[in-house]
C-alpha positions as CSV (number, residue, x, y, z in Angstrom):
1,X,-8.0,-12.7,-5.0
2,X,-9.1,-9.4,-4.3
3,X,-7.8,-6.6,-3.0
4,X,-8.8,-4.2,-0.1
5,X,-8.6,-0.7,1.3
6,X,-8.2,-0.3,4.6
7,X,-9.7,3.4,6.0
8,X,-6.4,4.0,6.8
9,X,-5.0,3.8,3.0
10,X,-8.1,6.2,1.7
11,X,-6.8,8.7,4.1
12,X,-3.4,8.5,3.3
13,X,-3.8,8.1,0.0
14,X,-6.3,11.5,-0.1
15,X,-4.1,13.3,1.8
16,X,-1.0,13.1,-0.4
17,X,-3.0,13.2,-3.5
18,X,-5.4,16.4,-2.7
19,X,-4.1,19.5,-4.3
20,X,-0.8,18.3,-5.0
21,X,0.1,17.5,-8.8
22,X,3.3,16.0,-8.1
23,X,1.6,13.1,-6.9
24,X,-1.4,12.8,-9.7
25,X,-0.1,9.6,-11.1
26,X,-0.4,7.4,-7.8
27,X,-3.8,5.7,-8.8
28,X,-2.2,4.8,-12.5
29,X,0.6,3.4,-11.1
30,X,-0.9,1.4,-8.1
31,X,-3.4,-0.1,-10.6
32,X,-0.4,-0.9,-13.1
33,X,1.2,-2.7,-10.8
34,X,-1.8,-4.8,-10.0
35,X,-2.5,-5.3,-13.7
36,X,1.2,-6.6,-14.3
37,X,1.2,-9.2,-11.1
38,X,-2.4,-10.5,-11.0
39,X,-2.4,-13.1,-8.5
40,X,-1.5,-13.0,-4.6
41,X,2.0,-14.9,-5.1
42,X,3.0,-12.5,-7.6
43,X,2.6,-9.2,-6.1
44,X,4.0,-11.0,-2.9
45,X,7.3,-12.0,-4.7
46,X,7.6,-8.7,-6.4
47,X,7.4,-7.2,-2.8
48,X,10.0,-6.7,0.4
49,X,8.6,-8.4,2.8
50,X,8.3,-6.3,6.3
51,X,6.7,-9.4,8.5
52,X,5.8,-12.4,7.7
53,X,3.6,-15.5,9.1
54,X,2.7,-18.5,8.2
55,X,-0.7,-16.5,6.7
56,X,-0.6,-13.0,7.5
57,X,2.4,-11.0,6.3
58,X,3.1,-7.4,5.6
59,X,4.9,-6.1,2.8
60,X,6.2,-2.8,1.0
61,X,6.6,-1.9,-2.6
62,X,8.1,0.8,-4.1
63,X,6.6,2.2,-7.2
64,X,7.7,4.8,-9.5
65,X,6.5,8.8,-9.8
66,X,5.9,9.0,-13.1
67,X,4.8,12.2,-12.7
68,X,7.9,13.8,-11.1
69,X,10.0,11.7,-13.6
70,X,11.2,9.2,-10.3
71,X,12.1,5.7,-10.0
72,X,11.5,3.2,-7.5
73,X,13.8,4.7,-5.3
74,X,11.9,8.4,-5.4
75,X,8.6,7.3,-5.7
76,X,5.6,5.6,-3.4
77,X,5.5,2.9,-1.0
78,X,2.9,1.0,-0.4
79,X,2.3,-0.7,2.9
80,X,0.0,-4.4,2.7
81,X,-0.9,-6.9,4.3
82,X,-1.4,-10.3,2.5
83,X,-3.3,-13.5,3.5
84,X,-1.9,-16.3,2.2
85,X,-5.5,-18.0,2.9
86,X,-7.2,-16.7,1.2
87,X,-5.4,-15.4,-1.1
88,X,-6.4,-11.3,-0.6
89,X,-4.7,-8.2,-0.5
90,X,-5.1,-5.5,2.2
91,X,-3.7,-2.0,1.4
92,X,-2.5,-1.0,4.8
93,X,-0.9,2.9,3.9
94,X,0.9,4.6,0.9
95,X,3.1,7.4,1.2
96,X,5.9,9.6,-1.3
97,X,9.4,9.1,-0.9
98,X,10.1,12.8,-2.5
99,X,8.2,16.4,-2.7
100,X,5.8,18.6,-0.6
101,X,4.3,15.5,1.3
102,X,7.4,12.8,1.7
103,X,7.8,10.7,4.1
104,X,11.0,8.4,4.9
105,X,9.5,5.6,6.5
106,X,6.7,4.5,9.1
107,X,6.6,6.4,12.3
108,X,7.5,3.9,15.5
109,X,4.2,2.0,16.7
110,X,2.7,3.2,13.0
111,X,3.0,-0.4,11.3
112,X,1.4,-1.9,14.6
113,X,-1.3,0.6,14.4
114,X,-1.7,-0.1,10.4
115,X,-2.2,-3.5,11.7
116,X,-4.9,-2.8,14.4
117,X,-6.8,-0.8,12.7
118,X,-7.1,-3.2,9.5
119,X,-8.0,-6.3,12.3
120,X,-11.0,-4.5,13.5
121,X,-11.6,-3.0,9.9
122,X,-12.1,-7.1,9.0
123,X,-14.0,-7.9,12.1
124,X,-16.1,-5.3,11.6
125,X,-16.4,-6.4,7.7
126,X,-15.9,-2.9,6.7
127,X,-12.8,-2.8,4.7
128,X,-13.8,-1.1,0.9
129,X,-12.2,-3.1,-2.6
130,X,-10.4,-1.3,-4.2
């Protein structure tokens, strides 16, 4: 398995983590949860599953703020894409639930977009492991 960035994720992620200190702990806890589910099926069944395919579905997980003392439920969400395939993990967006920079949910058209983008990113064999 191994997992991806897409450009789209680096930007999101950099944009809600530049400057702002209630979000500081979003690496440590993206990583953690990679560390405690380290194989595709895992991190798939400890998801919500937005789409899915026969090999290509998208999912969200919520993770917890450590930082601003959050849950789940007040934390990030991370938007991915999974192929069953082969087995890897695209990071598709990531974005706070609470503070300066929150976000409620994708914008209409956004997950299609997220989608796009990460197609051409894989045609184009530039997506970056994370």
């Amino acid at each position: 398995m191994i997992i991806y960035q897409t450009t789209d994720y680096i930007y999101h992620k950099e944009k809600i983590t530049k400057k702002v200190k209630h979000y500081k702990c979003l690496d440590s806890q993206i990583e953690q949860f990679f560390k405690d589910h380290p194989n595709h099926d895992e991190i798939c069944a400890a998801s919500q599953p937005i789409r899915q395919g026969t090999n290509i579905s998208i999912f969200k997980k919520r993770l917890p703020n450590s930082t601003m003392n959050k849950g789940t439920r007040g934390g990030y969400r991370i938007i991915f894409l999974s192929n069953k395939k082969s087995g890897n993990i695209i990071l598709l967006s990531v974005y706070p639930k609470i503070g300066p920079k929150k976000k409620t949910d994708l914008e209409i058209g956004e997950l299609e977009k997220l989608i796009k983008n990460s197609f051409q990113e894989i045609a184009n064999k530039t997506l970056v492991e994370y």
